[in-house]
C-alpha positions in Angstrom: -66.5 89.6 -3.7 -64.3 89.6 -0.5 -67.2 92.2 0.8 -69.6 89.5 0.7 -67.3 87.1 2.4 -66.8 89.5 5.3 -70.3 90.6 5.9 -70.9 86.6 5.9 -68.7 86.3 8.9 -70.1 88.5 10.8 -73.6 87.0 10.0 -72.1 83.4 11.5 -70.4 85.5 14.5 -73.5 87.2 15.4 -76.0 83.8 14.8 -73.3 82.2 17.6 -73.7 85.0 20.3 -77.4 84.9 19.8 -76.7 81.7 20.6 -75.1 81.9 23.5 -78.0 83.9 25.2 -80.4 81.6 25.1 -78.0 78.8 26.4 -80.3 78.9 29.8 -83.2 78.0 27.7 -81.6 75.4 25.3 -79.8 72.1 26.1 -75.9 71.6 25.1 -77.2 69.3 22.6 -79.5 71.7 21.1 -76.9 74.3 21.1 -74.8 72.7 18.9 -76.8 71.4 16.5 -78.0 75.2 16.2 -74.5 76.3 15.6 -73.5 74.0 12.9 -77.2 74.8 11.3 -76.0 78.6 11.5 -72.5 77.9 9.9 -73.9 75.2 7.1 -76.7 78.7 6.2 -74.2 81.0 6.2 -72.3 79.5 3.5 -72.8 76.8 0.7 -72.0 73.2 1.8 -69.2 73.3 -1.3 -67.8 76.9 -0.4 -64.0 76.5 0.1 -63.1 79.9 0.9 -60.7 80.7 3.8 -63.4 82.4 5.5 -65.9 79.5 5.1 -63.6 76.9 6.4 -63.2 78.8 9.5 -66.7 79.2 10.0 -67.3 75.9 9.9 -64.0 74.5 12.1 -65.5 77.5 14.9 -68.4 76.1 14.6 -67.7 72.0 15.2 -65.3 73.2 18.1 -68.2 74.8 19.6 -70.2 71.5 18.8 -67.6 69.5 20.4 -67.8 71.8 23.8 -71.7 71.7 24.3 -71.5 67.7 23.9 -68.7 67.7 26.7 -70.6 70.0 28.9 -73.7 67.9 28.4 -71.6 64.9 29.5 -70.4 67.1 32.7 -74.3 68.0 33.3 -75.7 64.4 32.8 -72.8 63.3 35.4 -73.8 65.7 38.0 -77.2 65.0 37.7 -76.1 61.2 38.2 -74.1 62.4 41.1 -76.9 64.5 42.7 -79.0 61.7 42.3 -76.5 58.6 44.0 -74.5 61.1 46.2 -71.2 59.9 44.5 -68.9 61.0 41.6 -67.9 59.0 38.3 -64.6 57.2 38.0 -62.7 57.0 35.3 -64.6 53.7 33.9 -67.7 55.5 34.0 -68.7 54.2 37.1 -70.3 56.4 40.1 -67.7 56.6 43.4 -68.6 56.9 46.6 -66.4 60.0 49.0 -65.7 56.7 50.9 -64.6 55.0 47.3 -62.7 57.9 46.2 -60.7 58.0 49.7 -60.0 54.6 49.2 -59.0 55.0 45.6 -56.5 57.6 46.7 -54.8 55.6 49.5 -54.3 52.9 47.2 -52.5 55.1 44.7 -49.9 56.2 47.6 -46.3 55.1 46.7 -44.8 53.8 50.6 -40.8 53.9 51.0 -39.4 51.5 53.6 -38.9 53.2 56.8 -35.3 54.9 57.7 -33.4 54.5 61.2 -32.3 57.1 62.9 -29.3 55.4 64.7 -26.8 53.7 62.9 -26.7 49.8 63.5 -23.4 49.1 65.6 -21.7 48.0 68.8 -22.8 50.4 71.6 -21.8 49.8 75.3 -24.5 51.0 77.1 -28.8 51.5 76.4 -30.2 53.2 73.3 -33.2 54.9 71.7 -34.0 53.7 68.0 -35.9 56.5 65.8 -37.8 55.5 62.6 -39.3 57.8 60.2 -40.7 56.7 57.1 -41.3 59.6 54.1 -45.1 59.0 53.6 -47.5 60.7 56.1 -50.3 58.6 55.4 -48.0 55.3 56.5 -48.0 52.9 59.6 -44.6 51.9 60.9 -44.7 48.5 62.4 -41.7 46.8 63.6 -40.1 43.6 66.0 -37.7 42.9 68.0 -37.5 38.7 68.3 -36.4 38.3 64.9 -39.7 37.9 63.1 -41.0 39.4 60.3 -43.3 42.5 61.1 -46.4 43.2 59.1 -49.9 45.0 59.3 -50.8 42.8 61.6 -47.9 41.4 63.3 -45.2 43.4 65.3 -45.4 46.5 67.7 -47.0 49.7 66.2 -44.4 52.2 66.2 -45.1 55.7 68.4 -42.0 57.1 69.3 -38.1 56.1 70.0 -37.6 52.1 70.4 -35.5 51.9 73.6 -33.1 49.2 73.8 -31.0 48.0 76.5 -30.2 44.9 75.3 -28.8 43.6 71.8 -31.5 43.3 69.2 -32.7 43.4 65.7 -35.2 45.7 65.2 -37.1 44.6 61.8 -39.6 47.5 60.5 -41.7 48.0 57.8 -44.2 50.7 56.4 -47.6 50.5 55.3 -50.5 52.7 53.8 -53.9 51.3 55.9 -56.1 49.8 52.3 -52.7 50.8 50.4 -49.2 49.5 50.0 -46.7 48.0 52.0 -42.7 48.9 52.1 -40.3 46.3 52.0 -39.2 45.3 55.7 -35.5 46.9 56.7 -33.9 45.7 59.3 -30.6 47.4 62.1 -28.2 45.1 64.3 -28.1 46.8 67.6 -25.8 44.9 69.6 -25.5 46.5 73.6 -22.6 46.8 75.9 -21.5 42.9 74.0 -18.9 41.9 71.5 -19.5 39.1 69.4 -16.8 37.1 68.1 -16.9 34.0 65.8 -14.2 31.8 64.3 -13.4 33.6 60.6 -15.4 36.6 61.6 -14.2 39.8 60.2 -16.7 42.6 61.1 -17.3 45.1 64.2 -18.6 42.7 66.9 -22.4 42.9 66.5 -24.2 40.0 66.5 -24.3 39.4 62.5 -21.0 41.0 61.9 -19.0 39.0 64.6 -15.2 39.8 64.7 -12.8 37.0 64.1 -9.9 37.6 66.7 -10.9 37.2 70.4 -7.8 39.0 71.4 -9.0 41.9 69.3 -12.1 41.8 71.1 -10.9 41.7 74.3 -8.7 44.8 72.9 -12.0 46.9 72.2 -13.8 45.9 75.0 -11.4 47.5 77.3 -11.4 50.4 75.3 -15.0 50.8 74.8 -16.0 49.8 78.4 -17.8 47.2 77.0 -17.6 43.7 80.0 -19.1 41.4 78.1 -17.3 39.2 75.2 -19.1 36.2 73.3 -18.2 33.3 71.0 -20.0 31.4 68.9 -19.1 27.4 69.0 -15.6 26.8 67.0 -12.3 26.8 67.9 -9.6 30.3 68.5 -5.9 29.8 68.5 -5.7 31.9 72.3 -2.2 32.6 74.3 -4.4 35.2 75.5 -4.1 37.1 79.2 -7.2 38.7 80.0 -6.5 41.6 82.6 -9.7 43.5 82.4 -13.3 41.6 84.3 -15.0 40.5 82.0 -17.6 38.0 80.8 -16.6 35.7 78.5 -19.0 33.1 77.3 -18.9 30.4 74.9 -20.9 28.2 72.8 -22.9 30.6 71.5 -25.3 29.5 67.8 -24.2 31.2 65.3 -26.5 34.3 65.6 -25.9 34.7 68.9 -29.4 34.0 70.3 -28.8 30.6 72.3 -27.0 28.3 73.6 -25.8 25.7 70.5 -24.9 22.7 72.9 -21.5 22.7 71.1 -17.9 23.9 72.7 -15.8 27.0 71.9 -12.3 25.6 72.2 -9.3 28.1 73.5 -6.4 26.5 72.4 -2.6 27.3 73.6 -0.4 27.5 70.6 3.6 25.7 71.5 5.5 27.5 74.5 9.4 27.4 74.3 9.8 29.7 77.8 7.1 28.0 79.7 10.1 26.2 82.4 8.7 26.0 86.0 5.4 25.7 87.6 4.5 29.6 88.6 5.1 30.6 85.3 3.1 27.7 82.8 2.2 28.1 78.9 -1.8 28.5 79.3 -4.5 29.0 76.7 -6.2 31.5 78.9 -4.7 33.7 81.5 -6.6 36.2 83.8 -4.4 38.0 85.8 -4.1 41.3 88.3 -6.8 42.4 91.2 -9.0 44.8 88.1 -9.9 40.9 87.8 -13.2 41.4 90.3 -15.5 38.9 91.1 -17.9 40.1 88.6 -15.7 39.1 85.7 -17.1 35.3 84.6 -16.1 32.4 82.3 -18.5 30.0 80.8 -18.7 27.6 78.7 -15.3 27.8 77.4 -12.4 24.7 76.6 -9.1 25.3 77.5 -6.8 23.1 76.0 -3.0 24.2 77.3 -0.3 24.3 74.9 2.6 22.0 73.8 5.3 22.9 76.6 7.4 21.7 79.7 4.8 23.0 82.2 1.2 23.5 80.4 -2.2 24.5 81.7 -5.5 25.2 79.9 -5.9 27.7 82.1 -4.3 30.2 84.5 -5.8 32.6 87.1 -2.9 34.7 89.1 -2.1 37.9 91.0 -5.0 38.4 92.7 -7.4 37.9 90.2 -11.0 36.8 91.3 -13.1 35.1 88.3 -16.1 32.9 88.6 -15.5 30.0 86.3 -19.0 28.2 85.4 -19.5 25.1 83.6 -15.7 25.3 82.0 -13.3 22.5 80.6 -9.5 23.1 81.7 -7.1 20.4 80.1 -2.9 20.4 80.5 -1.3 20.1 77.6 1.4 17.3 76.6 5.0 17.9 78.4 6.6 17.3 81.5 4.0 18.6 83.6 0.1 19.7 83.0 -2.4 21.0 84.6 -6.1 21.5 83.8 -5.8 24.8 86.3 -2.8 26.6 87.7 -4.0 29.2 90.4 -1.1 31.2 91.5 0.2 34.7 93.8 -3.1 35.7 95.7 -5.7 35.0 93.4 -8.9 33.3 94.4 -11.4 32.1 91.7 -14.4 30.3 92.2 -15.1 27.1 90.0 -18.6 25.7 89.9 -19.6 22.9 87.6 -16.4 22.4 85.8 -14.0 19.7 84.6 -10.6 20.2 85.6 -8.0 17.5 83.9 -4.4 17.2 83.9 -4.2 15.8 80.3 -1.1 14.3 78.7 1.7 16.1 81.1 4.0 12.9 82.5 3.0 14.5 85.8 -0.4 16.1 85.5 -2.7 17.7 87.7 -6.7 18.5 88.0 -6.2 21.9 89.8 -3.0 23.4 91.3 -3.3 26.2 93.6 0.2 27.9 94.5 -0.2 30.5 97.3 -3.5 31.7 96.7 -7.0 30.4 97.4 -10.1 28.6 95.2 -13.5 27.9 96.2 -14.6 24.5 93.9 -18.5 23.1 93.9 -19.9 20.2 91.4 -16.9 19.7 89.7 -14.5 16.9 88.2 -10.8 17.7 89.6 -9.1 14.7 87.8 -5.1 13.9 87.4 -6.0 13.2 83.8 -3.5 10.3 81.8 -0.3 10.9 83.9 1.5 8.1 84.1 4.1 9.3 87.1 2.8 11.3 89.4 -1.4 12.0 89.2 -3.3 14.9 91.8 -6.7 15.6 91.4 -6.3 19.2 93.6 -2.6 19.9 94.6 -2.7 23.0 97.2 0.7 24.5 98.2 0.3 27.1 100.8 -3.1 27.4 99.8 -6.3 27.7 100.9 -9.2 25.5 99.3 -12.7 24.6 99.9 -14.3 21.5 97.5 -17.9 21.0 97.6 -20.2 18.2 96.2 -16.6 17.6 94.2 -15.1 14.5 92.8 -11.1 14.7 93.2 -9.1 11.2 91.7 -5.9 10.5 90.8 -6.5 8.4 87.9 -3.6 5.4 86.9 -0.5 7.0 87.7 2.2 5.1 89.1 1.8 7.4 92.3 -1.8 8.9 92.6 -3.4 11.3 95.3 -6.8 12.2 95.1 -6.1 15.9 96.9 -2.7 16.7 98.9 -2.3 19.8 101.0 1.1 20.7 101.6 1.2 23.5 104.4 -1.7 24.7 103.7 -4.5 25.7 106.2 -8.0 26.8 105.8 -9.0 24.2 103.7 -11.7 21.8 103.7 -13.2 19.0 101.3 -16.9 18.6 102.1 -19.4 16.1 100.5 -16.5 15.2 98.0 -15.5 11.3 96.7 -12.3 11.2 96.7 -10.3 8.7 94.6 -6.0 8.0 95.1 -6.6 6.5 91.7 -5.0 2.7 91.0 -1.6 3.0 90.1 1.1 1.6 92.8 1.1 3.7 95.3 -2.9 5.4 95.9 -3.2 8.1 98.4 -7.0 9.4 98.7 -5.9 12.7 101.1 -2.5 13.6 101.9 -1.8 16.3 104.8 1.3 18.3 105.3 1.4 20.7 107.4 -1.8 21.0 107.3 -5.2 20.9 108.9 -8.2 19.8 106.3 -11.6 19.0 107.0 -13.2 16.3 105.7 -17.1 15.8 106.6 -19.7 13.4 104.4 -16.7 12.6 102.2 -16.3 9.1 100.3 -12.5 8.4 100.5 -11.1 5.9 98.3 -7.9 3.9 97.0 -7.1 1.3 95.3 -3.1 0.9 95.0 -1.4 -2.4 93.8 1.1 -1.8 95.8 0.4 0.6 98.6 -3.3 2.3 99.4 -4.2 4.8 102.4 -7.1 7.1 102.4 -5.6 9.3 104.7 -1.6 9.9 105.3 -0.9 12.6 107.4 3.1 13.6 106.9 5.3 15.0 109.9 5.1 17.6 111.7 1.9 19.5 112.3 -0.1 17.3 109.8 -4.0 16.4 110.7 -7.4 17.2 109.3 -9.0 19.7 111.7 -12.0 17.6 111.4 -12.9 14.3 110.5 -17.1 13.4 110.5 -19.4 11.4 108.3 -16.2 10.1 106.2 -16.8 6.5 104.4 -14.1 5.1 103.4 -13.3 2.2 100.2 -10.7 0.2 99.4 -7.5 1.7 101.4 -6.3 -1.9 102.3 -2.8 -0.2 103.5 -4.3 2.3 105.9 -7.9 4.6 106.1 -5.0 6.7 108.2 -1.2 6.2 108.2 0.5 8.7 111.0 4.0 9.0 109.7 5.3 10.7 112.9 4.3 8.1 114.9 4.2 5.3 112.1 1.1 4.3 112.7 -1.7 2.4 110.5 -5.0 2.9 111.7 -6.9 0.0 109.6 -11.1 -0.4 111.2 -13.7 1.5 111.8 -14.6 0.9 116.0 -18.4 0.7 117.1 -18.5 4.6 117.9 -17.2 5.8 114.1 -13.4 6.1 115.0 -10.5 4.6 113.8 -8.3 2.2 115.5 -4.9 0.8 114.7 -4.1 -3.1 114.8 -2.7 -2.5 118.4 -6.2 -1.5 119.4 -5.0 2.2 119.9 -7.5 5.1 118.8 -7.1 8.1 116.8 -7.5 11.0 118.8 -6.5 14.0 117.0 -8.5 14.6 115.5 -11.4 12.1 117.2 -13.4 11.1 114.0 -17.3 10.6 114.1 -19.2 9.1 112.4 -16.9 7.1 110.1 -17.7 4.0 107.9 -15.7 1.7 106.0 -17.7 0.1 103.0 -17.4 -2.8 100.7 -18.1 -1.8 97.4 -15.8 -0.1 94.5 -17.0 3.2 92.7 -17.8 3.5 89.0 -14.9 3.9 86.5 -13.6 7.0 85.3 -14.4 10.1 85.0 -17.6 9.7 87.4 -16.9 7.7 89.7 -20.3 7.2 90.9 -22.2 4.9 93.5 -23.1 1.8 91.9 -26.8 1.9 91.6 -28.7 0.3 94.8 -25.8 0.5 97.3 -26.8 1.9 100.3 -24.8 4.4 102.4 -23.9 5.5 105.5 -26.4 9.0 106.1 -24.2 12.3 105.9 -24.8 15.6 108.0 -27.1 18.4 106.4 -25.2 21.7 105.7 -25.6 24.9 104.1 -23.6 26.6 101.7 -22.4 24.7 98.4 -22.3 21.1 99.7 -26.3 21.7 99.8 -26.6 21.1 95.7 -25.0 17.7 94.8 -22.7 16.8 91.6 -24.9 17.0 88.9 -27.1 20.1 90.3 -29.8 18.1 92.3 -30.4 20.0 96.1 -30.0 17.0 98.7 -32.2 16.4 100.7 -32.3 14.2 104.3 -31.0 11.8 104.5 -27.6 13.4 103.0 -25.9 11.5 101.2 -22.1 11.1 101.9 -19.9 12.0 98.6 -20.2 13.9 95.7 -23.7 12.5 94.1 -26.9 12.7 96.0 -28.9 9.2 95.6 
């Protein structure tokens, strides 16, 4: 029996091959109903031997193949036909539709930098690479969120020389998009922030401004900024740098709100060269490319107290500043001291609480002042706006008063040459004894200045002390109040009290000052505004000054003058 069985096989195997040769001439369909007819005749339909089965498994596998291959041949035909191919719905793709199909598929990572975000203290070149060939890199550098369509396209190393954070994301063009990354570069700056703790870049401020200052001496980094808030200081700053305050949070802008450098208590602080300070910048390395701004000094608790202190040569530019003296014996807003020579433009200097307080103190060195406040602050013994002690200072477009103390002087110059006060009110305050200018031994100008006083008890604009004591110039000079004296002449004890027809001063013998001649003085009848502007009351018209260059040429509050000048601190 099993020789029957075998000579079946070969019957089915050789009906399949004759099959196969006439596959040119026979569709897939045909094909495999011929081979299941062959394996069905081969063999009866109930036939369970081993070699039956097989027959009939070979041929429904062969079946199964020509119906697949008939599918692959009715889809070419389709494709031949419409130029395309058939997804996997069925449905026939374009070479354009499979592209796209493709694209979309691509998986996008976010892009990678190749320069760690930090603190660097001079110009760098970003790389960004992103793993995906087929990907776009966008990215920005204002702070807004790149996309396909918004942001710079990137094509090489993003060169920076100025803090930024670059935002960048990847894209496939028709495909996906990477999340958006993002580095803090922040360039040849440290930022610093009240309760900061990280490295100094712009969203990882450090906390400690002393630290700061610490690093950027170290790094060569010359420029130091701090968000609004207050810092316990003490500091002495021996290095020029930039140090600005009032910075938002992020450090992009101005917030309109102070940073505040307060002095912590001083126990050694005993004599007037050597003051407790919030702030000190010290030593010639100082140049006059290091710069404060926007800062509050507020000086410590101590005998002698200043917000701020600038000494040994040191040669800042101090813009648009607060200085205030702390409470004690003495106080001064600012103590300039042993050679130095800052420059103070639109600041607020104030004596504060000290029993004898002072606006600005200069001590054997030299200051240039322009549209600022030099005020004795609430001193209730002695009161200076500027004190100068072998000094040399120039005051522009400057308002110097006294304030209430019992004795008040709106600037005194004690043997001190080189000076001059130009376009400046000047107020000896209204305690008992007002001074608006006292001279000695030494030789002010004065030119377009409004000098007043307003004692209770006493009131000169001008005393000039013994000895070589006289303004080297006196011109365009109105002066208020001063019902003692405009000048009182102590080494020859004489008051001279009006104005004469040619704009000199005469005393109540009819005598005439003659050295130095004045010209072009006035006396007016009006009082200035209260504290701290003193201003011209609106409407009051004055007496016109001289044009000049230089400082005096941009009034109080900024504004350029223009002719007629007017005399004092505010142009009207």
């Amino acid at each position: 029996m099993s020789r029957y069985r075998t000579l079946a096989l070969v019957v089915v195997t050789l009906l399949l091959a004759a099959l196969a040769l006439s596959c040119g001439r026979r569709s897939p369909g045909e094909r495999a109903a011929g081979a299941t007819s062959a394996a069905q005749g081969a063999y009866a339909a109930d036939d369970t031997s081993p070699e039956a089965v097989a027959a009939r498994a070979a041929a429904e596998a062969a079946a199964a193949e020509a119906a697949a291959a008939e599918a692959a041949a009715a889809a070419e035909a389709a494709e031949a036909a419409a130029g395309g191919t058939a997804g996997q719905d069925g449905a026939v793709q374009t070479p354009e539709q499979r592209e796209a199909a493709r694209l979309a598929a691509l998986p996008v990572p976010s892009p990678v930098f190749g320069l760690a975000p930090g603190v660097y203290p001079a110009a760098v070149a970003v790389t960004l690479t992103v793993g995906q060939r087929e990907a776009v890199i966008m990215y920005t550098l204002d702070g807004s969120t790149p996309s396909a369509t918004k942001g710079s396209r990137y094509a090489g190393p993003v060169s920076l020389s100025g803090s930024a954070v670059v935002r960048a994301m990847a894209y496939v063009p028709g495909g996906k998009s990477a999340a958006v990354v993002s580095a803090d570069y922040t360039i040849a700056e440290l930022c610093v922030a009240p309760g900061g703790t990280g490295d100094g870049r712009r969203t990882s401020p450090m906390g400690s401004l002393a630290a700061a200052v610490d690093k950027a001496r170290s790094s060569g980094i010359r420029t130091v900024k701090l968000a609004s808030g207050e810092f316990q200081a003490n500091l002495e700053l021996s290095v020029p740098l930039a140090v600005s305050g009032g910075w938002k949070a992020d450090f992009s802008a101005a917030s309109g709100k102070p940073t505040v450098l307060r002095g912590g208590s001083v126990d050694t602080a005993t004599n007037k060269k050597a003051p407790g300070y919030a702030l000190k910048v010290a030593g010639a390395a100082v140049d006059g490319t290091a710069r404060l701004e926007r800062l509050v000094f507020r000086g410590p608790e101590a005998s002698y107290s200043a917000g701020l202190v600038v000494a040994d040569g040191a040669r800042p530019t101090v813009v648009s500043c607060e200085a205030y003296g702390g409470s004690g014996s003495y106080g001064y807003g600012a103590s300039v001291l042993s050679g130095a020579n800052p420059s103070f433009q639109f600041c607020r200097l104030d004596g504060g609480e000290g029993a004898t307080s002072t606006g600005l103190s200069v001590d054997g060195a030299k200051a240039t002042v322009s549209s600022c406040f030099l005020l004795a602050g609430n001193g209730t013994v002695t009161g200076y706006g500027l004190s100068a002690t072998d000094a040399g200072v120039k005051a522009y477009s400057s308002v110097l008063a006294a304030g209430k103390a019992n004795v008040g002087y709106g600037a005194a110059f004690y043997t001190s040459k080189d000076s001059a006060l130009v376009s400046c009110t000047v107020s000896g305050g209204e305690g008992k004894e007002a001074t608006g200018v006292f001279i000695s031994d030494s030789d002010p100008a004065l030119e377009n200045c409004i000098v007043s006083a307003s004692g209770s008890a006493k009131s000169y604009g001008l005393y000039t002390n013994y000895g070589r004591s006289a303004p080297s110039r006196l011109a365009s000079t109105l002066f208020l109040g001063c019902s003692t004296a405009l000048l009182y002449a102590a080494d020859t004890k004489t008051a001279y009290v009006s104005v004469d027809a040619g704009g000199g001063l005469a005393a109540e013998d009819g005598r005439i000052l003659s050295s130095p001649k004045p010209d072009a003085c006035a006396r007016g009848d009006f009082s200035l505004g209260p504290a701290p502007g003193f201003a011209v009351p609106a409407g009051t018209a004055l007496p016109a000054g001289r044009p000049s260059a230089g400082p005096a040429a941009t009034d109080l509050k900024g504004k350029a003058r223009t002719e007629p000048w007017s005399v004092g601190a505010y142009e009207l």
